[in-house]
LORO-739814 format. One record per residue (C-alpha): x, y, z. Coordinates in steps of 0.5 Angstrom, whole numbers, padded with zeros to 4 digits, always signed. Example, Ala and Ser with C-alpha at 12.3 -4.5 7.8 and 13.67 -1.06 7.14 Angstrom:
% LORO-739814
+0025-0009+0016 +0027-0002+0014 
END
This chain:
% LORO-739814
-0033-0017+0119 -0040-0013+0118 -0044-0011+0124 -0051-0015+0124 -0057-0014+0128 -0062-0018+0129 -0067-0014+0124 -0062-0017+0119 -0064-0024+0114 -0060-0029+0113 -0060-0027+0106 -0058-0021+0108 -0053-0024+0112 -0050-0028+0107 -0050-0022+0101 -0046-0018+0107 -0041-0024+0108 -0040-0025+0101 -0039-0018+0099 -0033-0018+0105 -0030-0024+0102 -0030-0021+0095 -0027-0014+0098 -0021-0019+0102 -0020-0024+0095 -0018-0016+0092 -0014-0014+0098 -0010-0021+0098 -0009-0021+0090 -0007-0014+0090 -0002-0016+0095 +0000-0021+0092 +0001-0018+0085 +0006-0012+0089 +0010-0017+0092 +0011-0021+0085 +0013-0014+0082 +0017-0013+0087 +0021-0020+0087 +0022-0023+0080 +0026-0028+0081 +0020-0031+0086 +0020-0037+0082 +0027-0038+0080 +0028-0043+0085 +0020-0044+0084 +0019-0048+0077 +0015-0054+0080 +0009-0047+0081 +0008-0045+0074 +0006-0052+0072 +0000-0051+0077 -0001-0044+0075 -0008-0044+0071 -0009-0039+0065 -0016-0039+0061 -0017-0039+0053 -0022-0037+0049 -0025-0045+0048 -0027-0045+0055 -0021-0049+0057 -0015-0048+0061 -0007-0049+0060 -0001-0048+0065 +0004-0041+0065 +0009-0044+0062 +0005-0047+0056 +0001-0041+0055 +0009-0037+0055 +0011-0043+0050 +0006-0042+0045 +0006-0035+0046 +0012-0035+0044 +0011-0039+0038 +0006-0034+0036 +0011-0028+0035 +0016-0033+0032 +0011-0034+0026 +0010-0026+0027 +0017-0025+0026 +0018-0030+0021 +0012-0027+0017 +0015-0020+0017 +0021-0022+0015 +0019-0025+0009 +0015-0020+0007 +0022-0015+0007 +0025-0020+0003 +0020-0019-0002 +0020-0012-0002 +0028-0012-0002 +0027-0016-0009 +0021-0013-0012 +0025-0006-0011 +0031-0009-0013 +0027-0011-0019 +0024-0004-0020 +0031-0001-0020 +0033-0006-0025 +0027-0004-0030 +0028+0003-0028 +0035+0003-0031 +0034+0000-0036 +0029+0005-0039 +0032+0010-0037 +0038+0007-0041 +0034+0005-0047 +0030+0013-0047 +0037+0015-0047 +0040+0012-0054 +0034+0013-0057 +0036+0018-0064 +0028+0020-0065 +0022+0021-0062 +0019+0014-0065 +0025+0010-0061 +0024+0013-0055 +0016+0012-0056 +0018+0005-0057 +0023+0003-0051 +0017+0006-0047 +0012+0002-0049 +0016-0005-0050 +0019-0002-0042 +0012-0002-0039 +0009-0008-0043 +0014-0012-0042 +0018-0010-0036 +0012-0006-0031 +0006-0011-0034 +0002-0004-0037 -0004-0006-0041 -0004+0000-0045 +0000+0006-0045 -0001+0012-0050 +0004+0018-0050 +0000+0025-0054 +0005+0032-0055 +0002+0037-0057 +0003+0039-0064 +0005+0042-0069 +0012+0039-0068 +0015+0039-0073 +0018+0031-0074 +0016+0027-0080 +0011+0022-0079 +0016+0017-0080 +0019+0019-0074 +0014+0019-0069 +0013+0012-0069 +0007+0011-0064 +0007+0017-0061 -0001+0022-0062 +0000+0028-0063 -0006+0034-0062 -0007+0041-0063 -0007+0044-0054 -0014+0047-0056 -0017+0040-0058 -0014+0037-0052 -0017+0042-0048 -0023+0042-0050 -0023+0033-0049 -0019+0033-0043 -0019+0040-0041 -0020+0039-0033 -0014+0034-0033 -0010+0039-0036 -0011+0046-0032 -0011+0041-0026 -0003+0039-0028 -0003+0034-0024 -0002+0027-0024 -0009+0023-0022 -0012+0017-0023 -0017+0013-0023 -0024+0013-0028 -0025+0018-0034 -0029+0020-0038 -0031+0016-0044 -0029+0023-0049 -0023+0023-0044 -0021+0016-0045 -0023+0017-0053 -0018+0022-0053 -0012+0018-0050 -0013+0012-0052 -0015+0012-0058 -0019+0006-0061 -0018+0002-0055 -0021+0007-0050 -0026+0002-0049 -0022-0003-0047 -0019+0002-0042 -0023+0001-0035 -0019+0006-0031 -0012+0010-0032 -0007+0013-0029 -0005+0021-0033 +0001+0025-0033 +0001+0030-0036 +0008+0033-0038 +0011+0040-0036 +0011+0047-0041 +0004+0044-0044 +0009+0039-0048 +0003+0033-0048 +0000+0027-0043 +0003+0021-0042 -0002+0015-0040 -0003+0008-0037 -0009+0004-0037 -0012-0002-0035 -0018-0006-0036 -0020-0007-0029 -0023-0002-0026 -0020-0003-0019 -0012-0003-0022 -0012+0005-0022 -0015+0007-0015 -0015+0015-0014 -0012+0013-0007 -0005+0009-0012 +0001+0013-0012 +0004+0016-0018 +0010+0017-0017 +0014+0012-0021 +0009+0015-0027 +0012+0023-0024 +0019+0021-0025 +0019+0017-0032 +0014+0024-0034 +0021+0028-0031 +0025+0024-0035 +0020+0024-0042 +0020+0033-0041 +0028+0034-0041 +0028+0028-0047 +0024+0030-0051 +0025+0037-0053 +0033+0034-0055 +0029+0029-0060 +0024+0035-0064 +0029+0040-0065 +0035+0035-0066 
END
């Protein structure tokens, strides 16, 4: 109990009280607090204590111990549930991407020219990866027939230099928005429509393999290329074969 003397009011009196009596209720709940974490089993014998001991929510209103650890209990449970799921669905989604990806790969691997591996490319990405647009251009002169070309654009190095020269002395994969000359040179006639793209340009100068898409946001400068990268690797060792059969 705090000293008083007779100089005090009794509004002092009572602040001096209360502050003793908070400073007791700190005491006592620290106590209390270390005896329980020092006795854990204290309410095994003690259930009929839980259902008394009261638990603030956000809504202002309370709930027993034992409802807030039941709902919490609830809440993780969905939790767990929902991470689940959502391996799952990662699981099948690369279950799926391995699927196409091998069965692009076999297809590239039978093709006899250039024009049959350009067409399993196309119909692969349109078909099996949802790609808007795809374009493969190597650098000429190559030495193929038209005829077996099929789809695949052939430039000279020093035109693609002067339309996409940053992409290519960069020589790395990029995405994201291009130039509208970057975007005429790959594309084509349908360089308009391309509102983003993802570029690959192939190793020892050989071309550019690119993908586009008519939403700005599809290819990110943040989304990974990786996929891309390996069907690039694929194309390099491939494609030499096909033009000097």
């Amino acid at each position: 109990m705090e000293h008083t003397d007779a100089n005090q009011t009794s509004d002092e009196i009572v602040a001096g009280n209360h502050r003793e009596t908070q400073r007791d209720d700190k005491l006592l709940a620290r106590q209390v607090a270390r005896y329980l974490m020092q006795n854990p089993e204290f309410f095994v014998e003690r259930m009929d204590l839980l259902e008394t001991i009261k638990l603030p929510r956000e809504n202002g209103k309370t709930v027993s111990l034992m409802t807030h650890q039941t709902n919490l209990l609830r809440e993780r449970n969905i939790e767990m549930r929902q991470r689940l799921d959502q391996l799952l669905h990662n699981a099948r989604d690369n279950d799926q991407l391995f699927f196409n990806s091998r069965r692009l790969i076999l297809a590239l691997l039978e093709a006899q020219t250039i024009g049959e591996a350009t067409t399993a490319l196309y119909n692969s990405f349109s078909h099996d990866f949802n790609v808007e647009f795809t374009s493969l251009t190597l650098f000429g002169p190559l030495g193929v027939s038209a005829d077996k070309l099929g789809e695949v654009r052939t430039s000279t190095l020093s035109s693609a230099e002067t339309a996409i020269g940053a992409i290519l002395r960069n020589g790395r994969p990029i995405c994201g928005i291009l130039r509208p000359g970057e975007r005429e040179y790959l594309f084509g006639d349908q360089w308009q429509e391309i509102a983003s793209a993802a570029v690959v340009p192939l190793g020892n100068q050989l071309g550019m393999l690119a993908v586009g898409s008519s939403d700005p946001q599809y290819y990110r400068s943040s989304l990974g290329t990786l996929f891309l990268s390996y069907i690039g690797e694929v194309l390099e060792r491939l494609l030499p074969r096909l033009l000097n059969p």
